[in-house]
Every structure is written in structure tokens, then in C-alpha cells.
C-alpha positions in Angstrom: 22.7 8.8 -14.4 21.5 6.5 -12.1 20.3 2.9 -13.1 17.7 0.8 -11.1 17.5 -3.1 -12.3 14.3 -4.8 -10.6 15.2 -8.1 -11.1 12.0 -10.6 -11.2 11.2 -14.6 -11.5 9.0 -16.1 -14.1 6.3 -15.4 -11.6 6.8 -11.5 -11.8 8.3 -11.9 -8.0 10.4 -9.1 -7.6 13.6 -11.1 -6.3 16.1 -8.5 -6.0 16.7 -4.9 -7.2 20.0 -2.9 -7.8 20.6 0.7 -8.0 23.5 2.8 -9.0 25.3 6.0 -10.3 24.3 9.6 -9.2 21.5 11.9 -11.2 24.4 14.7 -11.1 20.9 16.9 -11.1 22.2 19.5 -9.5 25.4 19.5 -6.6 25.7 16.9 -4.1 23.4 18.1 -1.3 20.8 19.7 -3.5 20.3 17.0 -5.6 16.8 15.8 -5.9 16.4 13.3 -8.2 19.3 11.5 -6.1 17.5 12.3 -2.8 14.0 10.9 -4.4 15.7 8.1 -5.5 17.4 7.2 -2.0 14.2 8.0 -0.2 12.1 5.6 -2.1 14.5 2.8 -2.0 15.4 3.2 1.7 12.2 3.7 2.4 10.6 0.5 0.7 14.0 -1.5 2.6 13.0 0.3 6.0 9.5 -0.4 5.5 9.6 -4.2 4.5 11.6 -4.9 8.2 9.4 -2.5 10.0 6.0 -3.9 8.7 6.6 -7.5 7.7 9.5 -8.3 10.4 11.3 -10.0 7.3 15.3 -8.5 6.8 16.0 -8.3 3.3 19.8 -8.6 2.8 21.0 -5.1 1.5 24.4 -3.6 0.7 24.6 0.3 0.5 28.2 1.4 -0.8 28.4 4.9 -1.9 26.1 5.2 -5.3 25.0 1.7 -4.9 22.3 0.0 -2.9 21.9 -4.0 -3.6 19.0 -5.8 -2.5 17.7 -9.1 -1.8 14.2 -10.0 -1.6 13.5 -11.7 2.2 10.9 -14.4 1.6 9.1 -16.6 4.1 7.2 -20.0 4.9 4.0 -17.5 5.6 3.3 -16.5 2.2 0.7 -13.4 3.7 4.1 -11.7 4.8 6.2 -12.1 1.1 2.7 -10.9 -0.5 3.2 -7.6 1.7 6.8 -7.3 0.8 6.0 -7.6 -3.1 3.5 -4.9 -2.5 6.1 -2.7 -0.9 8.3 -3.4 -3.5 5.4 -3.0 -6.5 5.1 0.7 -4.6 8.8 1.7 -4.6 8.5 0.8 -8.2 5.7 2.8 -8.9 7.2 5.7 -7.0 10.5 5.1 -8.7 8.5 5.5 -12.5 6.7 8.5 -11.2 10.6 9.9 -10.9 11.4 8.6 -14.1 8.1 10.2 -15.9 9.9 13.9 -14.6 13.4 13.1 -14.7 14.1 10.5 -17.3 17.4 12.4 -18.3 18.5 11.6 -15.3 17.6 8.1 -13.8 16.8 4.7 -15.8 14.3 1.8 -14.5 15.3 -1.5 -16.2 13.5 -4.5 -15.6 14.9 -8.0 -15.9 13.6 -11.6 -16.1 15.6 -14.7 -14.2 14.1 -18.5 -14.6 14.8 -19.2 -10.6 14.6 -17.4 -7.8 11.4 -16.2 -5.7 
């Protein structure tokens, strides 16, 4: 199964999100609930350096993918990269909705951060 923890301040600020395990869907290389998963998380990092110019700190091991919020002095750019973010997690549910057996969103509250 794979897990995905979106990890938010007091604010709702998506700080950080984690994701981890395999779907085990189908073999490795057909595998779409895995693929989905990768594509949307990938995407949202790729797309929060490529449209806000802001680097969020990620580490991608094999069946993990850790990732740091990037925040800035202008707050216009960290309001973009929440939006990214509030999409990936919306993409991620619409996964969920068709293949809850295989992949969990969990959703976590921290007093700092953000």
C-alpha cells in the first residue's frame, strides 16, 4: 500500500508531505496506481520550481519521496506553491476515490512550521 502524510500548520499550510510503500496493483512496470501516484507528486515538486522559482527540499529513495515546503519573503509566490500543493492533493484523493485498496492520504496537524 502506499501512504501519503500531508503534513500542515495550524494555518492549514501544507508544510511538508511524505509518501511511501508501493500500490503492488499490478507488476512493477504496469503499475498504475504507483505511476499516478509518482506523476502527481513529481509533478506538483517539478511544477513548484518551474513556476514559482522556489526549490522545495525533496528526497526520493526507492518507495519514498520526502518533501519540504520552500517558503519566501514574497508571500504571492508561497500562495502559488500552496495551490500547487492543494492540487496534488486533490489529484491524489481522486486516486484514492478509485483505488483506496491500494493507496492511503493521511493528513496531519503540527503547531509550528509554515
Amino acid at each position: 500500500m502506499i501512504a501519503i502524510t500531508i503534513v500542515r500548520n495550524v494555518e492549514r499550510v501544507i508544510i511538508s508531505f511524505t509518501v511511501s510503500g508501493h500500490a503492488f496493483y499490478d507488476d512493477p512496470g504496469k503499475d498504475i496506481v504507483c505511476a499516478g501516484v509518482s506523476a502527481v507528486t513529481i509533478g506538483a515538486v517539478n511544477a513548484i520550481e518551474k513556476l514559482t522559482g522556489l526549490v522545495p527540499d525533496a528526497a526520493d529513495k526507492s518507495g519514498m519521496l520526502k518533501v519540504v515546503t520552500p517558503t519566501s519573503t514574497d508571500s504571492v509566490r508561497n500562495d502559488q506553491v500552496q495551490l500547487l500543493l492543494e492540487g496534488m492533493v486533490v489529484a491524489l484523493e481522486s486516486i484514492v476515490e478509485s483505488y483506496g485498496k491500494y493507496v492511503k492520504i493521511k493528513e496531519t496537524f503540527v503547531e509550528k512550521g509554515g
